[in-house]
PDB file with SEQRES, HELIX, SHEET and CRYST1 records, atoms N, CA, C and O in Angstrom:
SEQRES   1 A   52  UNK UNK UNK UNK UNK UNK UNK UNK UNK UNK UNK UNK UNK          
SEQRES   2 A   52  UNK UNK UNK UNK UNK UNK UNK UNK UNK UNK UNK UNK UNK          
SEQRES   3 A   52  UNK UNK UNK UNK UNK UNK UNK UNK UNK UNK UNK UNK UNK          
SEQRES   4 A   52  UNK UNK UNK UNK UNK UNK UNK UNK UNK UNK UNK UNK UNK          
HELIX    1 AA1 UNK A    3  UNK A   24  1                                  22    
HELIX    2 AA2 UNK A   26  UNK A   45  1                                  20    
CRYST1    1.000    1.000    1.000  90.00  90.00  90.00 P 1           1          
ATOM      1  N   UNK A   1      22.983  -0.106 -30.215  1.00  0.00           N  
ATOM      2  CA  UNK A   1      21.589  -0.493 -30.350  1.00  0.00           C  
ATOM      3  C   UNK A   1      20.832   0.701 -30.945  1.00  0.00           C  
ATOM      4  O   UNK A   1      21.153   1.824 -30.555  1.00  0.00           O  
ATOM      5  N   UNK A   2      20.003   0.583 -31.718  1.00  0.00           N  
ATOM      6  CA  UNK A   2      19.424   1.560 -32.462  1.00  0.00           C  
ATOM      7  C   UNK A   2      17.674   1.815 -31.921  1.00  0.00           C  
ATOM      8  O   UNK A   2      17.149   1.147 -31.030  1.00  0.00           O  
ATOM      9  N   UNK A   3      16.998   2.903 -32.682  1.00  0.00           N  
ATOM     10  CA  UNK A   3      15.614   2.897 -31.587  1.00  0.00           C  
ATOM     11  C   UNK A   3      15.053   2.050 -32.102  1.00  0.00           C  
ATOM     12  O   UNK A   3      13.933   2.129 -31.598  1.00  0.00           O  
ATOM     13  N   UNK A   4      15.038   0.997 -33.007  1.00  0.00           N  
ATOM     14  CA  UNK A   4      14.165   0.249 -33.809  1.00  0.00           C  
ATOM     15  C   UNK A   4      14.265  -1.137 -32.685  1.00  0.00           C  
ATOM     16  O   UNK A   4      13.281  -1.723 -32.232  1.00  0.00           O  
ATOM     17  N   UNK A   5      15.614  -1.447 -32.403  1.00  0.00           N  
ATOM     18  CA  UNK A   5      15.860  -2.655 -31.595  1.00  0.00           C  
ATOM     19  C   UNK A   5      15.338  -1.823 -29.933  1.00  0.00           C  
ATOM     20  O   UNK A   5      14.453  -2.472 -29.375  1.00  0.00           O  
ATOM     21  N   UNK A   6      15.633  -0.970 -29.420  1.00  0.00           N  
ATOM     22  CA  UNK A   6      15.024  -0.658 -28.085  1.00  0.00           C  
ATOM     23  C   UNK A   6      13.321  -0.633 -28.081  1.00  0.00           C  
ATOM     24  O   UNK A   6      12.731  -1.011 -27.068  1.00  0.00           O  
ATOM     25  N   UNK A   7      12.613  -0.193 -29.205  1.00  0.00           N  
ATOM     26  CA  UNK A   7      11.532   0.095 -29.524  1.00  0.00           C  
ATOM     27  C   UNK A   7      11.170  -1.925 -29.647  1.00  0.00           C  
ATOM     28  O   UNK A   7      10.450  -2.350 -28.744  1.00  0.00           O  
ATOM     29  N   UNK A   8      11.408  -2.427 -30.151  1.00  0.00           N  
ATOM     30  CA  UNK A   8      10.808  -3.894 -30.279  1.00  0.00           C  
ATOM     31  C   UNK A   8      11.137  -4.284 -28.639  1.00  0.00           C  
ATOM     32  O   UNK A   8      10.105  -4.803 -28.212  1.00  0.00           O  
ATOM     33  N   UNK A   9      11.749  -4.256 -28.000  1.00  0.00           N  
ATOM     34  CA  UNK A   9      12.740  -4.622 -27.035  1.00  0.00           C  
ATOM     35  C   UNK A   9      10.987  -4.754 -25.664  1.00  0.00           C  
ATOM     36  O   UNK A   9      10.367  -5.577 -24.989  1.00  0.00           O  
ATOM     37  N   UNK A  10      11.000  -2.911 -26.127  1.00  0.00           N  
ATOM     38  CA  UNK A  10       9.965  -2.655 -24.959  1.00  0.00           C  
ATOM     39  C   UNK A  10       8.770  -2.922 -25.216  1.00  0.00           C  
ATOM     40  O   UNK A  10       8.061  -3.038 -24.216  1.00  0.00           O  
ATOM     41  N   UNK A  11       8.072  -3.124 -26.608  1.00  0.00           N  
ATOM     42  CA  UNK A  11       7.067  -3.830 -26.786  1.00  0.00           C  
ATOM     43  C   UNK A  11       6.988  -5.018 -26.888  1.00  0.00           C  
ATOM     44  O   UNK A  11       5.817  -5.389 -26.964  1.00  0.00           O  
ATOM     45  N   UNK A  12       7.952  -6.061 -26.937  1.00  0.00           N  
ATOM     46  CA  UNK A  12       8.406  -7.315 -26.203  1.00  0.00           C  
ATOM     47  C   UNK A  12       8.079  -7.321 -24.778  1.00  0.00           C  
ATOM     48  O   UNK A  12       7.273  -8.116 -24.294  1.00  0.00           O  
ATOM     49  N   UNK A  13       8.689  -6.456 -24.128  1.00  0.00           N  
ATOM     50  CA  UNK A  13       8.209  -6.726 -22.391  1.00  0.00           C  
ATOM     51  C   UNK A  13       6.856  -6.287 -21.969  1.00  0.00           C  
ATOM     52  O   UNK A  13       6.227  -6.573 -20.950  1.00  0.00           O  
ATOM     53  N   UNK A  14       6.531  -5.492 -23.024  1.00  0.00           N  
ATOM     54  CA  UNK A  14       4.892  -4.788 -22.541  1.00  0.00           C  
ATOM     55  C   UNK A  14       4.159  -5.759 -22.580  1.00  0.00           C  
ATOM     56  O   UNK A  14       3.477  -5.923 -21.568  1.00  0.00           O  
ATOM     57  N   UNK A  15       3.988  -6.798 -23.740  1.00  0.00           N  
ATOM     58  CA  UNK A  15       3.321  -7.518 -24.180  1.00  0.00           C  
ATOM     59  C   UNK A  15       3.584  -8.627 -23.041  1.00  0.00           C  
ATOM     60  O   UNK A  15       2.543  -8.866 -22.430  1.00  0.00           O  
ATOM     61  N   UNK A  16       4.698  -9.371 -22.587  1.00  0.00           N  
ATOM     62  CA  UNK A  16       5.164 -10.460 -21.563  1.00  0.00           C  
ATOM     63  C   UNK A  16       4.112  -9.786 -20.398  1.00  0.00           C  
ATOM     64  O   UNK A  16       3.343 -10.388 -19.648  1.00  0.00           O  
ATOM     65  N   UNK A  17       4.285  -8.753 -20.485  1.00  0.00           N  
ATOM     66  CA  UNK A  17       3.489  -8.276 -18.516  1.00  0.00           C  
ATOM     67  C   UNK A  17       2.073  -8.287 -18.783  1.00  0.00           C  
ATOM     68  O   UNK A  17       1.366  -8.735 -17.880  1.00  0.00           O  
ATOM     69  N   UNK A  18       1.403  -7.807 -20.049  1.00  0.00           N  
ATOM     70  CA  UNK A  18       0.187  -7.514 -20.449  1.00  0.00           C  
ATOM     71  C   UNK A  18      -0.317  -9.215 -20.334  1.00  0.00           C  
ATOM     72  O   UNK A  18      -1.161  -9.644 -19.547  1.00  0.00           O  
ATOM     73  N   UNK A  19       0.343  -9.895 -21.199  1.00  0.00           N  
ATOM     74  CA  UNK A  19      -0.133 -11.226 -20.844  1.00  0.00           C  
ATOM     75  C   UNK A  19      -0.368 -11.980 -19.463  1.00  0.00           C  
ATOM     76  O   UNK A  19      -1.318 -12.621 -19.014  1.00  0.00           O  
ATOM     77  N   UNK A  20       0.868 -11.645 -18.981  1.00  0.00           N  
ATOM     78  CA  UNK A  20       0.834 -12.431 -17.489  1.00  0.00           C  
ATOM     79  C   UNK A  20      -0.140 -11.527 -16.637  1.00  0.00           C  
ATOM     80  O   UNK A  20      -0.321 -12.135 -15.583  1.00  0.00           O  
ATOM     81  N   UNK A  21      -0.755 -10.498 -16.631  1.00  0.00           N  
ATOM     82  CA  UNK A  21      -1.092  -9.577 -15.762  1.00  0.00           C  
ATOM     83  C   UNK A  21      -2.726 -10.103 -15.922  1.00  0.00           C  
ATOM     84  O   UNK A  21      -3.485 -10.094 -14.953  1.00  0.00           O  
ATOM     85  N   UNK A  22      -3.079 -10.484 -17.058  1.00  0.00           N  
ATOM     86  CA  UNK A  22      -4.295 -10.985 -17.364  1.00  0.00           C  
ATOM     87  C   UNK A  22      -4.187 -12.589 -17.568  1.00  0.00           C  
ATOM     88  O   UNK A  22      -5.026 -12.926 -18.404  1.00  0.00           O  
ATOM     89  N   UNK A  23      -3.715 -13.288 -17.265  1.00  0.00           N  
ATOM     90  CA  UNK A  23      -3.343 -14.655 -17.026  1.00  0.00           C  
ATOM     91  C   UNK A  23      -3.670 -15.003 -15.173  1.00  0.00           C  
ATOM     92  O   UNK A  23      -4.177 -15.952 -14.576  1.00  0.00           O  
ATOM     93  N   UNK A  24      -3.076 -13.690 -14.747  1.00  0.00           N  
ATOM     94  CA  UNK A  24      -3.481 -13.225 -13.112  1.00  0.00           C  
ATOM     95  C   UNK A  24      -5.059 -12.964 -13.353  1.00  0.00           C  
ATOM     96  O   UNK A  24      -5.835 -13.918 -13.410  1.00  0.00           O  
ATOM     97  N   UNK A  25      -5.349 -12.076 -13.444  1.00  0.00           N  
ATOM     98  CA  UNK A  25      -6.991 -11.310 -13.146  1.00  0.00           C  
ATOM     99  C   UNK A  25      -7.611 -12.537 -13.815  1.00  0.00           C  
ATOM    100  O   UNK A  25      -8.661 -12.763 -13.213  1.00  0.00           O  
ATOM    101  N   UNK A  26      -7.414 -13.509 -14.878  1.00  0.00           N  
ATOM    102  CA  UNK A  26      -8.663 -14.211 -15.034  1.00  0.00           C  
ATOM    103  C   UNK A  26      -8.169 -15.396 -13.813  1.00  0.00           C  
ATOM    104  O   UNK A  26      -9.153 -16.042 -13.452  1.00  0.00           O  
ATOM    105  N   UNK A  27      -7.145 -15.734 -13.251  1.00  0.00           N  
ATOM    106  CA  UNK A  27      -7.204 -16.539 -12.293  1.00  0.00           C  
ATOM    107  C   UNK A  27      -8.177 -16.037 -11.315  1.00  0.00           C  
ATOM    108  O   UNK A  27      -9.293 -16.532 -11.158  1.00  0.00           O  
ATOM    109  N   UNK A  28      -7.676 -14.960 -10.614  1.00  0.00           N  
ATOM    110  CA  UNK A  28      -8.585 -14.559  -9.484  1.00  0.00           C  
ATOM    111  C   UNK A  28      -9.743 -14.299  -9.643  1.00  0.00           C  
ATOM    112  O   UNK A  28     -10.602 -14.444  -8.774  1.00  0.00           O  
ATOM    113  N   UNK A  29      -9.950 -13.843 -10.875  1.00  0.00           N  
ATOM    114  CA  UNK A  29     -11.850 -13.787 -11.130  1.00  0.00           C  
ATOM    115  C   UNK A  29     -12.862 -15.057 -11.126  1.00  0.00           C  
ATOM    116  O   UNK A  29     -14.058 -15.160 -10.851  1.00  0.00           O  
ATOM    117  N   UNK A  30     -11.624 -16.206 -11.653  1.00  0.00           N  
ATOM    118  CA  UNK A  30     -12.488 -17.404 -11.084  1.00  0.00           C  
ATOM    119  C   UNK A  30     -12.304 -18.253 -10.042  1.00  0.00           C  
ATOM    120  O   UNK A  30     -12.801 -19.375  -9.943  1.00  0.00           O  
ATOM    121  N   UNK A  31     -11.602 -17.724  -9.281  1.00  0.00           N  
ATOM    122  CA  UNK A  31     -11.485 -18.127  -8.099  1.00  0.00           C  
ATOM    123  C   UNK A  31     -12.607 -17.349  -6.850  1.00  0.00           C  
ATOM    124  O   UNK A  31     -13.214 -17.836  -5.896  1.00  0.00           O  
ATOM    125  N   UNK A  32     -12.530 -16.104  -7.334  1.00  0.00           N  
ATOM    126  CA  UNK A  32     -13.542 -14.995  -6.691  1.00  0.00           C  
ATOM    127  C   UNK A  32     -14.756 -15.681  -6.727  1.00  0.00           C  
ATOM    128  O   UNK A  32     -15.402 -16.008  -5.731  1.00  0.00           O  
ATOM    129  N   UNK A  33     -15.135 -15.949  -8.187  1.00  0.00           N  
ATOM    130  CA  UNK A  33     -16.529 -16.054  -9.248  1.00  0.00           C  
ATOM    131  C   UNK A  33     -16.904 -17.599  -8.086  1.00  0.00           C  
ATOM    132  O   UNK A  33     -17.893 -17.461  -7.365  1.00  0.00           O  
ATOM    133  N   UNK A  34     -16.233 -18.748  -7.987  1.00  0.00           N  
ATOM    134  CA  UNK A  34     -16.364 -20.146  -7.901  1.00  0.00           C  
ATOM    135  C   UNK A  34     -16.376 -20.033  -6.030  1.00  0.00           C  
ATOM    136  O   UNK A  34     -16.715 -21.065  -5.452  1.00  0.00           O  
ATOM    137  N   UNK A  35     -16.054 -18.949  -5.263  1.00  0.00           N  
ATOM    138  CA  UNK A  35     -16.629 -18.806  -3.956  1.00  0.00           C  
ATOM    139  C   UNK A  35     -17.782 -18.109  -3.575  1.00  0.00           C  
ATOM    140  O   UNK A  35     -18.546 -18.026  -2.613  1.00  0.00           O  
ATOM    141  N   UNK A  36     -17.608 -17.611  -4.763  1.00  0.00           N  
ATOM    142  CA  UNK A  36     -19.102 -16.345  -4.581  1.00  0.00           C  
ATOM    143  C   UNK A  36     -20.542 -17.774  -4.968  1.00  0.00           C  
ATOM    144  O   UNK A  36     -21.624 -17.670  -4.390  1.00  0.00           O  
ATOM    145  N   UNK A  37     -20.250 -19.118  -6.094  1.00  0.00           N  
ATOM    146  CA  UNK A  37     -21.178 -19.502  -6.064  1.00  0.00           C  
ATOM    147  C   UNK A  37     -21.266 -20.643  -5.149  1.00  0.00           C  
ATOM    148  O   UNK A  37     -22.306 -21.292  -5.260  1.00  0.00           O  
ATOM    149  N   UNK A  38     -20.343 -21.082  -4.186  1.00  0.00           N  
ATOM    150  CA  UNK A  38     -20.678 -21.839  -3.375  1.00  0.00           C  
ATOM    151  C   UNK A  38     -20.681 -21.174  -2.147  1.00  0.00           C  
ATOM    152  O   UNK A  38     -21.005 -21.942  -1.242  1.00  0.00           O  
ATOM    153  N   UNK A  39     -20.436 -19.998  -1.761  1.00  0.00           N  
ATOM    154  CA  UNK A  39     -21.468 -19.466  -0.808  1.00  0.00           C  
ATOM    155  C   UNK A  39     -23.279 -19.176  -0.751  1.00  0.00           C  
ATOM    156  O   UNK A  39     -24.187 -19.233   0.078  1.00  0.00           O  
ATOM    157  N   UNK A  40     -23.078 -18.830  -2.249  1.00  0.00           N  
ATOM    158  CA  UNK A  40     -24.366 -18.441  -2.365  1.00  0.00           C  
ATOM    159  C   UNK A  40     -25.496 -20.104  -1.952  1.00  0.00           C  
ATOM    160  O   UNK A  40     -26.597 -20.239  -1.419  1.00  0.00           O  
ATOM    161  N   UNK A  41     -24.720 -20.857  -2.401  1.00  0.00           N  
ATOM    162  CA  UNK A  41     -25.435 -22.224  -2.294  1.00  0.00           C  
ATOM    163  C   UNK A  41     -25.491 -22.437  -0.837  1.00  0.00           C  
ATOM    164  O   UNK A  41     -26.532 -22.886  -0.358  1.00  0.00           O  
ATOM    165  N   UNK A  42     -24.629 -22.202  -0.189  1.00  0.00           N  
ATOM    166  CA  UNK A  42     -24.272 -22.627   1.117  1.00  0.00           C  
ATOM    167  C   UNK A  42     -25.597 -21.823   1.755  1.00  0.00           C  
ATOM    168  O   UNK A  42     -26.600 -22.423   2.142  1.00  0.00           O  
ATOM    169  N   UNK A  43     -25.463 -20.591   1.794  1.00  0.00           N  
ATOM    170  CA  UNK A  43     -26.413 -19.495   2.007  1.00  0.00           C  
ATOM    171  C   UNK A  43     -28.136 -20.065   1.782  1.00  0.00           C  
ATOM    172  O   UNK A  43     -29.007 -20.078   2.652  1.00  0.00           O  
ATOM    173  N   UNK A  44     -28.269 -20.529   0.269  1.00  0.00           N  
ATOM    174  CA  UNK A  44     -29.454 -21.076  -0.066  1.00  0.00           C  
ATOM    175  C   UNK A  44     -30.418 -22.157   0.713  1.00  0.00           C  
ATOM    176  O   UNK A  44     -31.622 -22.176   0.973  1.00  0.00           O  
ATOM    177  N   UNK A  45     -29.455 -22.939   0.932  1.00  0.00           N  
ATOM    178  CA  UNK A  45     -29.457 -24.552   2.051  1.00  0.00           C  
ATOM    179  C   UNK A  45     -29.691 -24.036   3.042  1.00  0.00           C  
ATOM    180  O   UNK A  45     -30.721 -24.489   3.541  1.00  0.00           O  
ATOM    181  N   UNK A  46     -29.162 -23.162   3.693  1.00  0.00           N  
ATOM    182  CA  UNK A  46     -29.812 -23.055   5.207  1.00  0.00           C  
ATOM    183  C   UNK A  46     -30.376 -21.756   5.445  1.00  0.00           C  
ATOM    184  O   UNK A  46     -30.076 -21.101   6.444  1.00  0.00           O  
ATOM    185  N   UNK A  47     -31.441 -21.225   4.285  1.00  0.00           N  
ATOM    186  CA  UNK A  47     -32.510 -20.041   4.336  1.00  0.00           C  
ATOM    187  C   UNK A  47     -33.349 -20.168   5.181  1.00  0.00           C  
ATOM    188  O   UNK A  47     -33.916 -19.203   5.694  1.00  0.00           O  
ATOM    189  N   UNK A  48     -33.710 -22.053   5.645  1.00  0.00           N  
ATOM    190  CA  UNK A  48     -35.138 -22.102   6.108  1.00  0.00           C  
ATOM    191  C   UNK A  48     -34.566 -22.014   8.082  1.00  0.00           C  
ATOM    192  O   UNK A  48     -35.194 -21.912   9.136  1.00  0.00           O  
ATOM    193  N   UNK A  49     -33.686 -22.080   7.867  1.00  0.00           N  
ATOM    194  CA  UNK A  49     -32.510 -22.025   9.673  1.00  0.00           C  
ATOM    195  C   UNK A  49     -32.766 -20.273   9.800  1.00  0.00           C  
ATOM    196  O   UNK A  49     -32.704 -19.712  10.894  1.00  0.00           O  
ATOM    197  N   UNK A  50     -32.904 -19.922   9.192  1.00  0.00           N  
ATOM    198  CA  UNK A  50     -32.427 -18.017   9.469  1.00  0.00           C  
ATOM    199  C   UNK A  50     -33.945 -17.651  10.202  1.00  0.00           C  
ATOM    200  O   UNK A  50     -35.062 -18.106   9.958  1.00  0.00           O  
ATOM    201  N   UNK A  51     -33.511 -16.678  11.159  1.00  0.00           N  
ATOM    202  CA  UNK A  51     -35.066 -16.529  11.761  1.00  0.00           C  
ATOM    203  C   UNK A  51     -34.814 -14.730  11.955  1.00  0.00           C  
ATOM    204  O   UNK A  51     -33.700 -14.460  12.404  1.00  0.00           O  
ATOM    205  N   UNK A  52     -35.529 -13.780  11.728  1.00  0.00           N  
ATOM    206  CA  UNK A  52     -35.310 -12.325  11.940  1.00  0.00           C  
ATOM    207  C   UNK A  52     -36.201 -11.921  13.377  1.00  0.00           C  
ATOM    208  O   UNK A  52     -36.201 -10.764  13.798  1.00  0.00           O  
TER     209      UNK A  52                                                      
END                                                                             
């Protein structure tokens, strides 16, 4: 194997992880993002219940 084929080889796998790694983070960001806005709603609805 020569460095030309090891060299494609590993920017082949960089690229497979780079993809999946951000295929991850935008999952969880909208999963994060889509509880953060139905708490906030949840939160909103019962402002007039909260007493200090």
């Amino acid at each position: 194997m020569n460095n030309n084929e090891r060299l494609y080889k590993t920017m082949r796998n960089s690229g497979a992880g780079a993809v999946a790694m951000g295929i991850v983070i935008a999952t969880v960001g909208l999963t994060v993002g889509t509880i953060s806005i139905i708490m906030g709603a949840f939160l909103l609805k019962r402002k007039s219940e909260i007493e200090f």
